[in-house]
Every structure is written in structure tokens, then in C-alpha cells.
PQR file of N, CA, C, O and H, with PARSE charges and radii, in Angstrom:
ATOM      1  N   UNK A   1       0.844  -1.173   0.000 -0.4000 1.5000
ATOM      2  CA  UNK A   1       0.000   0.000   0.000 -0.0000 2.0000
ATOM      3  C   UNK A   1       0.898   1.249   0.000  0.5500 1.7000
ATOM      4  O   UNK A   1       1.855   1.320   0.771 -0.5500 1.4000
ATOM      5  N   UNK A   2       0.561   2.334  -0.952 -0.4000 1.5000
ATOM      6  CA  UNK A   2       1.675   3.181  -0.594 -0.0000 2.0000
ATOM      7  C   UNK A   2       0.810   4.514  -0.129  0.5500 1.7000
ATOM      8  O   UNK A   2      -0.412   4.665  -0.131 -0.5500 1.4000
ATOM      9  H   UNK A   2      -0.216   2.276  -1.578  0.4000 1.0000
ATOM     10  N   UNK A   3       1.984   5.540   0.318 -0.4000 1.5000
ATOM     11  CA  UNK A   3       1.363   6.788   1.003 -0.0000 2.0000
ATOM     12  C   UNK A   3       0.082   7.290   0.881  0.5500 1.7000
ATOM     13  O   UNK A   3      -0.550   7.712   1.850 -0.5500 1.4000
ATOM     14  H   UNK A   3       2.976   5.418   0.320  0.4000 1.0000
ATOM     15  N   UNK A   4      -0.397   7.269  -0.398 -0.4000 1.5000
ATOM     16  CA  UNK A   4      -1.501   8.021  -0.623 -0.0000 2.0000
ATOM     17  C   UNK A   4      -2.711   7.038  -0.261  0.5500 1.7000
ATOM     18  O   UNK A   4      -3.737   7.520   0.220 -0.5500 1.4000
ATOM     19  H   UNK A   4       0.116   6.926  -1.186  0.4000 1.0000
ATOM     20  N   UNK A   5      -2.569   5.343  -0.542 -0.4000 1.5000
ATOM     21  CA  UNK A   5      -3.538   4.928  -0.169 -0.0000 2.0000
ATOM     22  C   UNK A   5      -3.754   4.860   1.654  0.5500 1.7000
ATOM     23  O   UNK A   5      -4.851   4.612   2.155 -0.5500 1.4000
ATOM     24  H   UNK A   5      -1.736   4.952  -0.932  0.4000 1.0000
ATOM     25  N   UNK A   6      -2.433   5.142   2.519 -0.4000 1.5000
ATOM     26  CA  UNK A   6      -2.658   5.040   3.669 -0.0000 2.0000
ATOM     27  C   UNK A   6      -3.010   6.389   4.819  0.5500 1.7000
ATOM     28  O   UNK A   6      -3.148   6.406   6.042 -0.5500 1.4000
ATOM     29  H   UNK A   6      -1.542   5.344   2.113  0.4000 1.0000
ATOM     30  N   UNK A   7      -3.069   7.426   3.790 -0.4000 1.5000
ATOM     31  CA  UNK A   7      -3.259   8.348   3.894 -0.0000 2.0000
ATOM     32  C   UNK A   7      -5.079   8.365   3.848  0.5500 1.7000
ATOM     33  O   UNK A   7      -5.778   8.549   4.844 -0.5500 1.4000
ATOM     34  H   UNK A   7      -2.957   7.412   2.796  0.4000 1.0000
ATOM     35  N   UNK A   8      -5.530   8.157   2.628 -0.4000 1.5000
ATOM     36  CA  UNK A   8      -7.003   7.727   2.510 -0.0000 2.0000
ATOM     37  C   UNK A   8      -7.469   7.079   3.428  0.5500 1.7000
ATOM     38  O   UNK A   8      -8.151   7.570   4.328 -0.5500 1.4000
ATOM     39  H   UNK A   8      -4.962   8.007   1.819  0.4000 1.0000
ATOM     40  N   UNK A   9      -7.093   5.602   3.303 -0.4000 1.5000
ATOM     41  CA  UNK A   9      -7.647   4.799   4.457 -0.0000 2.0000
ATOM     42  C   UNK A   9      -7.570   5.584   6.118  0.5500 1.7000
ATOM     43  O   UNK A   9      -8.415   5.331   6.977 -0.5500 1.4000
ATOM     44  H   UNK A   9      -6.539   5.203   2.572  0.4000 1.0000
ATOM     45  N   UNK A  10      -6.526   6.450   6.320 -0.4000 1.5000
ATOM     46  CA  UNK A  10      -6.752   6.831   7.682 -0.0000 2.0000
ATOM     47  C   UNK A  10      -7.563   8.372   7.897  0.5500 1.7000
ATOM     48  O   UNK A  10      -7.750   8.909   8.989 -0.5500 1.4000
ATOM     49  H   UNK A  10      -5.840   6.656   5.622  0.4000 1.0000
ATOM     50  N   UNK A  11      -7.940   8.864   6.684 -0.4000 1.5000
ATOM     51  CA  UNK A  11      -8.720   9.747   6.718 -0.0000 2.0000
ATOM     52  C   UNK A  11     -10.418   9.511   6.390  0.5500 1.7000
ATOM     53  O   UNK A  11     -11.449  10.088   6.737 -0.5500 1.4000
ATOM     54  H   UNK A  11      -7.788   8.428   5.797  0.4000 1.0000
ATOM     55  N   UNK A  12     -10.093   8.346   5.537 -0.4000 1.5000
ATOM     56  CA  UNK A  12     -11.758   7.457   5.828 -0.0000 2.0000
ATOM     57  C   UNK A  12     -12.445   6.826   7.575  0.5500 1.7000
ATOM     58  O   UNK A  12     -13.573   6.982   8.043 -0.5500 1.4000
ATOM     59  H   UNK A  12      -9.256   7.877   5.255  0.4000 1.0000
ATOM     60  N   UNK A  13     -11.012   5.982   8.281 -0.4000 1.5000
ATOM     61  CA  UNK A  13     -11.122   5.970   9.267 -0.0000 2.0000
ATOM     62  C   UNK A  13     -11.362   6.945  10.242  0.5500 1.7000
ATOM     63  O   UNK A  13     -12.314   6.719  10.989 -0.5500 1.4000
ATOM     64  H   UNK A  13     -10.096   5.856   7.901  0.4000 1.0000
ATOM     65  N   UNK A  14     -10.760   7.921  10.403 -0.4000 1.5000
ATOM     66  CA  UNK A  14     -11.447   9.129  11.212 -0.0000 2.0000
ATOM     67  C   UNK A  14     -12.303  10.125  10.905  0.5500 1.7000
ATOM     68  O   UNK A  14     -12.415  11.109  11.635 -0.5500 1.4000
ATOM     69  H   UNK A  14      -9.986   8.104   9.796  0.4000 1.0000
ATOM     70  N   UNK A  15     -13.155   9.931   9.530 -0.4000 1.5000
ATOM     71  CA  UNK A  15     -14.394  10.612   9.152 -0.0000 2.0000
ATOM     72  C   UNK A  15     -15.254   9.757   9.994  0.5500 1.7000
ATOM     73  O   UNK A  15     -15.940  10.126  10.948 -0.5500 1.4000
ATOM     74  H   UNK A  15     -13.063   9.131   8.937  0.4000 1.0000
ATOM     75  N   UNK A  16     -15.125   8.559   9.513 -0.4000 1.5000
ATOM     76  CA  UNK A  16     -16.190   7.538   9.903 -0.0000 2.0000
ATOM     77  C   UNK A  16     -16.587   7.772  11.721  0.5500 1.7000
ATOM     78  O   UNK A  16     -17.604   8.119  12.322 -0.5500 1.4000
ATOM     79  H   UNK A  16     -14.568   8.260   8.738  0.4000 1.0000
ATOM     80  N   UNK A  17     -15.004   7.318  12.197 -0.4000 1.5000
ATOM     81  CA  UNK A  17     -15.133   7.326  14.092 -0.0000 2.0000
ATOM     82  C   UNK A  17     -15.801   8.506  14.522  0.5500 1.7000
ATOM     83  O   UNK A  17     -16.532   8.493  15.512 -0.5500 1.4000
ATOM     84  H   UNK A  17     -14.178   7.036  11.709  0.4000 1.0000
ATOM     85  N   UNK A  18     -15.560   9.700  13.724 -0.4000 1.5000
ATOM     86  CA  UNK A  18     -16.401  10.910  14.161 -0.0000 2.0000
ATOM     87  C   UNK A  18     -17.640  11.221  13.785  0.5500 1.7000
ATOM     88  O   UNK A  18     -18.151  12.251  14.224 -0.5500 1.4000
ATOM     89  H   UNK A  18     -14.965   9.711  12.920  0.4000 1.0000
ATOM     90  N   UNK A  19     -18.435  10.266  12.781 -0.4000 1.5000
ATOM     91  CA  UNK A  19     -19.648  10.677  12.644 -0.0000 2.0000
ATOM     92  C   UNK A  19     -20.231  11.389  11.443  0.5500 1.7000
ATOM     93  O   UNK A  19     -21.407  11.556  11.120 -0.5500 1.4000
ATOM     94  H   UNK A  19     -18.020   9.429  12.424  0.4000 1.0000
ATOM     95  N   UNK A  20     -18.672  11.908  10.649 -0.4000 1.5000
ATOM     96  CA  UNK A  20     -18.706  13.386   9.578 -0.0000 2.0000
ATOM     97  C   UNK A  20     -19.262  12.641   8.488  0.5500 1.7000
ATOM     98  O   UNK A  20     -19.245  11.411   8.438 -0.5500 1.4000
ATOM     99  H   UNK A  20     -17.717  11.772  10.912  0.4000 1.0000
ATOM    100  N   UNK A  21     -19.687  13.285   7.739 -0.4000 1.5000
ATOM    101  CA  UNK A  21     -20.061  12.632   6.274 -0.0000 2.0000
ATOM    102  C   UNK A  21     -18.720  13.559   5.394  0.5500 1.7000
ATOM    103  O   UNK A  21     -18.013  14.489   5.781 -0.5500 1.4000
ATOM    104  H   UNK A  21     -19.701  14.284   7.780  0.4000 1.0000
ATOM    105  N   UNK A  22     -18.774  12.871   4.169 -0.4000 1.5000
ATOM    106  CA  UNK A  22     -17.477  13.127   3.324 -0.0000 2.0000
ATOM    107  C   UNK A  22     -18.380  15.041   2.947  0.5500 1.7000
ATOM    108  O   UNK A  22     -17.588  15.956   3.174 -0.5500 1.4000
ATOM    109  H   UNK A  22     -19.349  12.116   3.854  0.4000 1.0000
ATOM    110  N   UNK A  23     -19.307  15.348   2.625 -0.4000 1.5000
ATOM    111  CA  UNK A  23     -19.444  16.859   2.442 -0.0000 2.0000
ATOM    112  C   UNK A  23     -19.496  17.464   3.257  0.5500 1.7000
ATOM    113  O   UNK A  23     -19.311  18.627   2.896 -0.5500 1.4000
ATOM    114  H   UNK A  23     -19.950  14.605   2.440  0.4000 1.0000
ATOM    115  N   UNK A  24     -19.737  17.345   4.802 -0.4000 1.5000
ATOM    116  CA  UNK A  24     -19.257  18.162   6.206 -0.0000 2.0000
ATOM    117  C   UNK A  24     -17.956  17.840   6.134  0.5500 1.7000
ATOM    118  O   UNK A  24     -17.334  18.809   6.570 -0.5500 1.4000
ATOM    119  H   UNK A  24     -19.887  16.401   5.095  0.4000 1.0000
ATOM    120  N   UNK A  25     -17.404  17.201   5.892 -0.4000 1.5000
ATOM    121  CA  UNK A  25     -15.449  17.516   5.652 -0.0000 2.0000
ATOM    122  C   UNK A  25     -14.857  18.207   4.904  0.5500 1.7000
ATOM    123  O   UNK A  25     -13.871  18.904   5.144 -0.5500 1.4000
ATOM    124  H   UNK A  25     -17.909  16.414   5.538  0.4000 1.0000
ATOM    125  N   UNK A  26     -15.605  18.018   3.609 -0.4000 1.5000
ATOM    126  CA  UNK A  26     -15.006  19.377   2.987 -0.0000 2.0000
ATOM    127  C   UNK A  26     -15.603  20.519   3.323  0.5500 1.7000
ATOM    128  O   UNK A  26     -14.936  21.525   3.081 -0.5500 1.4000
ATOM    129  H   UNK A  26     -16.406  17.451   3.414  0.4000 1.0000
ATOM    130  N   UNK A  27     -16.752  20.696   3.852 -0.4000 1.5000
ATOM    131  CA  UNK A  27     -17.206  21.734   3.779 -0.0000 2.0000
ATOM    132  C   UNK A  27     -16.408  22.888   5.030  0.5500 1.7000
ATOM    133  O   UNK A  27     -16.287  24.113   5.020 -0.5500 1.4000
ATOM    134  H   UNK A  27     -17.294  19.878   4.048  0.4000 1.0000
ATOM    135  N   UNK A  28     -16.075  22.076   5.799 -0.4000 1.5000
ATOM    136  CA  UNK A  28     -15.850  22.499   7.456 -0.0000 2.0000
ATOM    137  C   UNK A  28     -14.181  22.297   6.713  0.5500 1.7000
ATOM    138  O   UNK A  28     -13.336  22.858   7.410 -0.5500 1.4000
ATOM    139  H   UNK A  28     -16.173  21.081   5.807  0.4000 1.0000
ATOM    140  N   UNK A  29     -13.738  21.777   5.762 -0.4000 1.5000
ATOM    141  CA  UNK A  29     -11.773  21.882   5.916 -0.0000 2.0000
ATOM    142  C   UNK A  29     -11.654  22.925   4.504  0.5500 1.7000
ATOM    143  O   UNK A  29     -10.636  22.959   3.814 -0.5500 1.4000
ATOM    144  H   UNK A  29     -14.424  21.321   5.196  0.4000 1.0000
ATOM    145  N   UNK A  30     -12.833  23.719   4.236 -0.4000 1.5000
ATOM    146  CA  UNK A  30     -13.013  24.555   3.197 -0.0000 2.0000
ATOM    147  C   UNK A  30     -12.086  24.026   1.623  0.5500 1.7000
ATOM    148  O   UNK A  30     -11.182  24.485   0.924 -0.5500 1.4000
ATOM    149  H   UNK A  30     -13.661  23.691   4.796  0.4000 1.0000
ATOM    150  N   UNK A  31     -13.110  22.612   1.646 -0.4000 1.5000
ATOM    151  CA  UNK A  31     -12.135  21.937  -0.040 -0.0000 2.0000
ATOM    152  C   UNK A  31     -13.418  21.810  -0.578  0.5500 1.7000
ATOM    153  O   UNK A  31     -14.445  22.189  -0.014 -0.5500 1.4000
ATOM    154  H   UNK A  31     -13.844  22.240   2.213  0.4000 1.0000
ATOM    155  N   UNK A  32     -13.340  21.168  -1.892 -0.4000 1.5000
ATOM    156  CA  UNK A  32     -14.383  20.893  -2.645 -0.0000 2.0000
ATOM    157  C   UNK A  32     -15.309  19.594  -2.441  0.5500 1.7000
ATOM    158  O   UNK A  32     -14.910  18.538  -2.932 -0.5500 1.4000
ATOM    159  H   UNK A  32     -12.506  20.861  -2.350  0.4000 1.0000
ATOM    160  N   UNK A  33     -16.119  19.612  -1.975 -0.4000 1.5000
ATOM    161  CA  UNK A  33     -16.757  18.317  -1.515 -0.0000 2.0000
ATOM    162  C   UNK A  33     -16.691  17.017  -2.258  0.5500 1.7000
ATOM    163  O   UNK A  33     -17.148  15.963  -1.817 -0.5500 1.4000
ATOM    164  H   UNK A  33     -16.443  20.470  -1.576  0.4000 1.0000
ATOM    165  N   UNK A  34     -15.845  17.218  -3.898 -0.4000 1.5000
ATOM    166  CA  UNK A  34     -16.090  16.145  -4.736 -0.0000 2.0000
ATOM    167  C   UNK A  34     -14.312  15.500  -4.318  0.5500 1.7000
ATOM    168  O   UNK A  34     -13.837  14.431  -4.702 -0.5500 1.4000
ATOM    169  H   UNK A  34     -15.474  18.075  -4.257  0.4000 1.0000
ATOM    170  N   UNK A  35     -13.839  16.230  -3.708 -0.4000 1.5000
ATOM    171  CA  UNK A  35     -12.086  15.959  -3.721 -0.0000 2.0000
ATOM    172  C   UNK A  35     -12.038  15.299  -2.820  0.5500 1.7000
ATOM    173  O   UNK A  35     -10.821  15.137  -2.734 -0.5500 1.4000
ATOM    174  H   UNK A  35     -14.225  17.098  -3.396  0.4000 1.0000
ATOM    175  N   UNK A  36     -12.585  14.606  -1.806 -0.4000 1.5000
ATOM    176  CA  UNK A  36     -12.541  13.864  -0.305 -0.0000 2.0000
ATOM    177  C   UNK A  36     -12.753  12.590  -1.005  0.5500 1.7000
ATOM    178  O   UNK A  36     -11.776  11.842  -1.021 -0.5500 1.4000
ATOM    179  H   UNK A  36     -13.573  14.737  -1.876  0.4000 1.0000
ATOM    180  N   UNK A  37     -13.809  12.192  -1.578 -0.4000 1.5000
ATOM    181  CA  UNK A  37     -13.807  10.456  -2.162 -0.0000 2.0000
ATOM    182  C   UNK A  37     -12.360  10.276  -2.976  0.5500 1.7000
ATOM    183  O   UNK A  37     -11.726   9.239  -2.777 -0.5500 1.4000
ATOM    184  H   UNK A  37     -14.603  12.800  -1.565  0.4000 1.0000
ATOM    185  N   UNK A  38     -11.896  11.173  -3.792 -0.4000 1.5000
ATOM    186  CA  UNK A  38     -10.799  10.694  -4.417 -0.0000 2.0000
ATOM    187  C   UNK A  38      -9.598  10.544  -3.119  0.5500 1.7000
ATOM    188  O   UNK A  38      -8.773   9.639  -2.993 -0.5500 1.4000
ATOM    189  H   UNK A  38     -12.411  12.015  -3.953  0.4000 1.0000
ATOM    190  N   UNK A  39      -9.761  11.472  -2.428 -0.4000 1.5000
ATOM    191  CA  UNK A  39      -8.666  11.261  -1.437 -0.0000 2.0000
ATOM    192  C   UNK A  39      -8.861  10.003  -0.724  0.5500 1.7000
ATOM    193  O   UNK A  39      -7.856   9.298  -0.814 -0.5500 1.4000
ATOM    194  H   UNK A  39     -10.431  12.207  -2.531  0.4000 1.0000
ATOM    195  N   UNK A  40      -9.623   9.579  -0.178 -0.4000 1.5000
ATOM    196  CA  UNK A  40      -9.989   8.549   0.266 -0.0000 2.0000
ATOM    197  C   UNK A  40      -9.775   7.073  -0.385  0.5500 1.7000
ATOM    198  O   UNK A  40      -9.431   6.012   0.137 -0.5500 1.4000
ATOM    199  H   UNK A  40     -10.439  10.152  -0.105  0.4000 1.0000
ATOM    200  N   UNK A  41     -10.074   7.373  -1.577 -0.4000 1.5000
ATOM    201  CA  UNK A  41      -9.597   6.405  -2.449 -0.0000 2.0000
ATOM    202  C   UNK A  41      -8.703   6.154  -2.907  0.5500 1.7000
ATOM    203  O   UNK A  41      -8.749   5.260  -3.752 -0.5500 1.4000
ATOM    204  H   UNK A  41     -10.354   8.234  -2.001  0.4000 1.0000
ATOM    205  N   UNK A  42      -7.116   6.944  -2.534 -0.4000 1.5000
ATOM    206  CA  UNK A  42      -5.680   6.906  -3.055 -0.0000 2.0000
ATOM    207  C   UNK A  42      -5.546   7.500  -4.028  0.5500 1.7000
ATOM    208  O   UNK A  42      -4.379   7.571  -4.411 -0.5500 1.4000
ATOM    209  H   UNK A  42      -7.079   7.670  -1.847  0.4000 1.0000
ATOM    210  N   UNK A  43      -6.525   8.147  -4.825 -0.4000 1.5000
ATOM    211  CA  UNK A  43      -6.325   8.736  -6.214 -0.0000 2.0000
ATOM    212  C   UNK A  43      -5.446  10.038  -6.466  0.5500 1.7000
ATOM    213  O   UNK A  43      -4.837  10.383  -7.479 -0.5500 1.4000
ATOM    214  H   UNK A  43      -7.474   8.090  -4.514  0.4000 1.0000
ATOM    215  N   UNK A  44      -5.600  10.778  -4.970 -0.4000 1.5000
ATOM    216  CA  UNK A  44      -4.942  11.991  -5.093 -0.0000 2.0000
ATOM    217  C   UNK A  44      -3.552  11.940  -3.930  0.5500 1.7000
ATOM    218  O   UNK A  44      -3.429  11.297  -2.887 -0.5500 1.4000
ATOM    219  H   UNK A  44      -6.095  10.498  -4.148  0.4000 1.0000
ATOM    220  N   UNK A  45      -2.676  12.843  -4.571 -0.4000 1.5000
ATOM    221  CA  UNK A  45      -1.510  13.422  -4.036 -0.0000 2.0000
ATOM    222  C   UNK A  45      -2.000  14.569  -3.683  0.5500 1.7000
ATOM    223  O   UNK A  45      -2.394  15.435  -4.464 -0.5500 1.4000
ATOM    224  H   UNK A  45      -2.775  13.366  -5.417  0.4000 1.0000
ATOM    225  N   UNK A  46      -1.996  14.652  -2.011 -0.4000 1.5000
ATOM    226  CA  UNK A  46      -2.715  15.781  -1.217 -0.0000 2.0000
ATOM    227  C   UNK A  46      -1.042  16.849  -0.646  0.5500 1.7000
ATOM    228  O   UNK A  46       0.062  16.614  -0.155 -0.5500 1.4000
ATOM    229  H   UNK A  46      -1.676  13.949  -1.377  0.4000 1.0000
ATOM    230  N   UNK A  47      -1.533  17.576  -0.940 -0.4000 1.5000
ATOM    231  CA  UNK A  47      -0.230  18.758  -0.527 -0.0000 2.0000
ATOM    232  C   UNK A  47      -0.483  18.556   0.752  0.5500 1.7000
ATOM    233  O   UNK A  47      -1.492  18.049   1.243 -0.5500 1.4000
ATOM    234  H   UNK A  47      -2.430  17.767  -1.338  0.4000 1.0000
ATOM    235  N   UNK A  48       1.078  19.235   1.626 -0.4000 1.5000
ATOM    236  CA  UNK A  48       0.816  19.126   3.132 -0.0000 2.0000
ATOM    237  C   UNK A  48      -0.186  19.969   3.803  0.5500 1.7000
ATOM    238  O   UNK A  48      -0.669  19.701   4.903 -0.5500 1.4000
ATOM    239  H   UNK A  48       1.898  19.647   1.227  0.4000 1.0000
ATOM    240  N   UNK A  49      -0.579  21.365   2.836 -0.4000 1.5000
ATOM    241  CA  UNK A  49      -2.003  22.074   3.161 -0.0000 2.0000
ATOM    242  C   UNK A  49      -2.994  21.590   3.601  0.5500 1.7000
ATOM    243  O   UNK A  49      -3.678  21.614   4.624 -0.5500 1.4000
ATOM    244  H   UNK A  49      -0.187  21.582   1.943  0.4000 1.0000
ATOM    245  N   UNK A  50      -2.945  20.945   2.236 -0.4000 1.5000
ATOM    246  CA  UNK A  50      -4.912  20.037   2.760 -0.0000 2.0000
ATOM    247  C   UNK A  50      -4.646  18.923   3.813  0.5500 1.7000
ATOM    248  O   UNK A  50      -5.587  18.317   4.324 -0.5500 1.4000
ATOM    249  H   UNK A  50      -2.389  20.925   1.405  0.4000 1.0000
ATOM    250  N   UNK A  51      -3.231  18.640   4.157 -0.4000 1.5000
ATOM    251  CA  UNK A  51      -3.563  17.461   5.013 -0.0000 2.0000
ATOM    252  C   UNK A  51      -3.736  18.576   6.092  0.5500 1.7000
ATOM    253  O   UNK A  51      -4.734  18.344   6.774 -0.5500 1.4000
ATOM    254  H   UNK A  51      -2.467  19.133   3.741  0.4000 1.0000
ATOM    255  N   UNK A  52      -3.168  19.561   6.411 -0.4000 1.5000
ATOM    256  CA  UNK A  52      -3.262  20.405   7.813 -0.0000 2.0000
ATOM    257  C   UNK A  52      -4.652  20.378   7.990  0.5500 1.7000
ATOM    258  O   UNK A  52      -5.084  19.775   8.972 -0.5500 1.4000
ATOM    259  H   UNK A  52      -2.357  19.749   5.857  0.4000 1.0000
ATOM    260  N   UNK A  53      -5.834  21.206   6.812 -0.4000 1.5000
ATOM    261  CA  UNK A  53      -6.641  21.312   6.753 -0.0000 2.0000
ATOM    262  C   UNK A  53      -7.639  20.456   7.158  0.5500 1.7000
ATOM    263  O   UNK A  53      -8.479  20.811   7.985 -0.5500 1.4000
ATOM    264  H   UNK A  53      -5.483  21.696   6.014  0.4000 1.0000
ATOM    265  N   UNK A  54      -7.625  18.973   6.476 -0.4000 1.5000
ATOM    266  CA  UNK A  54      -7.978  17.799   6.853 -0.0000 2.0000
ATOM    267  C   UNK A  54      -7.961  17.629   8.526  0.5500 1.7000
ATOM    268  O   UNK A  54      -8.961  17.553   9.239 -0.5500 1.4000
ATOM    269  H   UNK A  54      -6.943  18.685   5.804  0.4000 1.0000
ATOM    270  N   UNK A  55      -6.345  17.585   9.028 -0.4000 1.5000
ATOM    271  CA  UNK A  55      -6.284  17.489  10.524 -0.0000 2.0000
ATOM    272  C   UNK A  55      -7.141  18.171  11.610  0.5500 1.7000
ATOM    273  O   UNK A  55      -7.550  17.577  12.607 -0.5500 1.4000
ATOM    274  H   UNK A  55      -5.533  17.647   8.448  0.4000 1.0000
ATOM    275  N   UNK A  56      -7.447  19.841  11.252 -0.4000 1.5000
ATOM    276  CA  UNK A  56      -7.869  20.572  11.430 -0.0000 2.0000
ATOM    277  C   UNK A  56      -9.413  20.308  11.578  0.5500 1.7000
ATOM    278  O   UNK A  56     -10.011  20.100  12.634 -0.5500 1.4000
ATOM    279  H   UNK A  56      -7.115  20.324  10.442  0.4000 1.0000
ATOM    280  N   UNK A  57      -9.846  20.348  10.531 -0.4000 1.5000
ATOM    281  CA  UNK A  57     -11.443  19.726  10.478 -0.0000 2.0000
ATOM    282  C   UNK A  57     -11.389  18.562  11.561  0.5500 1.7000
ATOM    283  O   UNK A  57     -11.777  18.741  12.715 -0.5500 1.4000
ATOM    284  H   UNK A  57      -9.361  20.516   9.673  0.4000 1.0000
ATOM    285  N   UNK A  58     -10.846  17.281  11.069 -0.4000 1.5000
ATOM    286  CA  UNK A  58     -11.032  16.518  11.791 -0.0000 2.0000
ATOM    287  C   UNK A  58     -10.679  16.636  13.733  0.5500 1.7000
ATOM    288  O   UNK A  58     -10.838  15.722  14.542 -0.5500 1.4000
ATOM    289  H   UNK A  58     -10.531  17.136  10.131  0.4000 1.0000
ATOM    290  N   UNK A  59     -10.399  17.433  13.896 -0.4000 1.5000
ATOM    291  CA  UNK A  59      -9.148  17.876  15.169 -0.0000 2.0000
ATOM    292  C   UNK A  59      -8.692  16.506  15.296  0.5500 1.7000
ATOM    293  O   UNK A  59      -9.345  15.548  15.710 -0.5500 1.4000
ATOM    294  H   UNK A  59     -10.270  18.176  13.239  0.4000 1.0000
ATOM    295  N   UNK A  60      -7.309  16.534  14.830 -0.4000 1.5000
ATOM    296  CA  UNK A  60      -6.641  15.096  14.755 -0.0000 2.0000
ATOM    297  C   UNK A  60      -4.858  15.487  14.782  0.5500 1.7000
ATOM    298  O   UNK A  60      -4.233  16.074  13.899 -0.5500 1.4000
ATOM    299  H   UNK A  60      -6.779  17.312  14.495  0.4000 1.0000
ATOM    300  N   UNK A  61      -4.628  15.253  15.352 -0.4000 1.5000
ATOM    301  CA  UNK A  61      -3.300  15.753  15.523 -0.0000 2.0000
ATOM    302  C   UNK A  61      -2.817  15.025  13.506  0.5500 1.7000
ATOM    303  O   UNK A  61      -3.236  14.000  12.968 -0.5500 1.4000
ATOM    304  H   UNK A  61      -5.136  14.777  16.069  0.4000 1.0000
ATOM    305  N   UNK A  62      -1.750  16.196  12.886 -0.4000 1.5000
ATOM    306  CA  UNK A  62      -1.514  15.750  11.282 -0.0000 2.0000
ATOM    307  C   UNK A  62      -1.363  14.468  11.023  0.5500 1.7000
ATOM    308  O   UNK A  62      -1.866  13.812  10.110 -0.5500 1.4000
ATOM    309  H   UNK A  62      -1.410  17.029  13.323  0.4000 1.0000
ATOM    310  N   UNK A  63      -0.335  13.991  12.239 -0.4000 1.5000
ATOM    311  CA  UNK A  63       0.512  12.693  12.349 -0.0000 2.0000
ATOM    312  C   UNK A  63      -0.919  11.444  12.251  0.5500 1.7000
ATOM    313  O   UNK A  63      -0.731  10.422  11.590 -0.5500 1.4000
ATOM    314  H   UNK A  63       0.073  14.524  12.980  0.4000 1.0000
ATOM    315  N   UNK A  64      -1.744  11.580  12.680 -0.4000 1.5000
ATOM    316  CA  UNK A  64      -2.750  10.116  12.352 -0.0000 2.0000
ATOM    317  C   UNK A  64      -2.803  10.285  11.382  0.5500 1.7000
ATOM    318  O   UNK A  64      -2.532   9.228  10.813 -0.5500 1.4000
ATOM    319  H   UNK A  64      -1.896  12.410  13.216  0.4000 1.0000
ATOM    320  N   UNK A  65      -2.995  11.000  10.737 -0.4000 1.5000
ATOM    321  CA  UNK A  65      -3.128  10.667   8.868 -0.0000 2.0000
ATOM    322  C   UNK A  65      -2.219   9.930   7.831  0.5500 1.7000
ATOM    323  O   UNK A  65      -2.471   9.548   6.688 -0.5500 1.4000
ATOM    324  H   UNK A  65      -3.215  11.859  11.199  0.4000 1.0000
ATOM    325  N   UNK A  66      -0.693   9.820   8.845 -0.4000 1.5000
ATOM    326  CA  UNK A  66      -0.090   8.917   7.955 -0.0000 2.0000
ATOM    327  C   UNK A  66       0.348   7.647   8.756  0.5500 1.7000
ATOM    328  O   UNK A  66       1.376   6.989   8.592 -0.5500 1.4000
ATOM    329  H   UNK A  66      -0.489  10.130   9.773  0.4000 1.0000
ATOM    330  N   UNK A  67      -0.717   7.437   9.711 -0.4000 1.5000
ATOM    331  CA  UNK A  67      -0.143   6.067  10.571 -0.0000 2.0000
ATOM    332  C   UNK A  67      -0.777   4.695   9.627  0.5500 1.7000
ATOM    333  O   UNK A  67      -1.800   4.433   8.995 -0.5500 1.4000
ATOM    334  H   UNK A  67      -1.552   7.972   9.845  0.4000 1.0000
ATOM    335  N   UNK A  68       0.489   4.054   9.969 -0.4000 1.5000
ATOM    336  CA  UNK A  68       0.472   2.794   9.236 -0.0000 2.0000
ATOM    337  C   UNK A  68      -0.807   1.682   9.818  0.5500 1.7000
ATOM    338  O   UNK A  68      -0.947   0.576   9.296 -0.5500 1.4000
ATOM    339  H   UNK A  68       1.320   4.268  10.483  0.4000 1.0000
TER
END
């Protein structure tokens, strides 16, 4: 699995534990609501921005987003 898919998978995982739906994530980490399924799905190479952003929304310290 490489970065981007474990990146997804742990940002699917902490949408889910919190309850968010994928358009209250973007909406609340101010991205485009259609860009979260691709992220989720490994498709995208996310700059370290949107992961802040991501963290942020989620309040998740950055570092869970790339735990193995």
C-alpha cells in the first residue's frame, strides 16, 4: 500500500469514528466536496495544506493521517 492509499484509508477511518459525512469535511476543511472520495480512495496526491486542513477539520493531531 503506498502513502496516498494510507493516507485515505486513515482519513476514511477518522471521518467515519467521528460521525462526519465526506461533504461536512469538505465543507468544514473549506475543499471541494467532490475531492474527499478521491482522497480517500488513493487517487490523489494531497499537498501538506490540505492534510493540515484535513487534521484541522477533523481535530486530529496531522501525524494520524499517515499512521500505518
Amino acid at each position: 500500500m503506498d502513502i496516498k492509499q494510507k493516507f485515505g484509508k486513515n482519513l476514511k477511518r477518522l471521518r467515519l469514528e467521528k460521525g462526519i459525512s465526506q461533504e461536512t469535511l469538505a465543507l468544514t476543511a473549506d475543499l471541494d466536496r467532490t475531492y474527499i472520495p478521491s482522497i480517500e480512495k488513493g487517487l490523489r496526491n494531497v499537498s501538506i495544506t490540505v492534510a493540515e486542513k484535513l487534521a484541522i477539520a477533523l481535530n486530529v493531531d496531522i501525524t494520524e493521517l499517515f499512521k500505518d
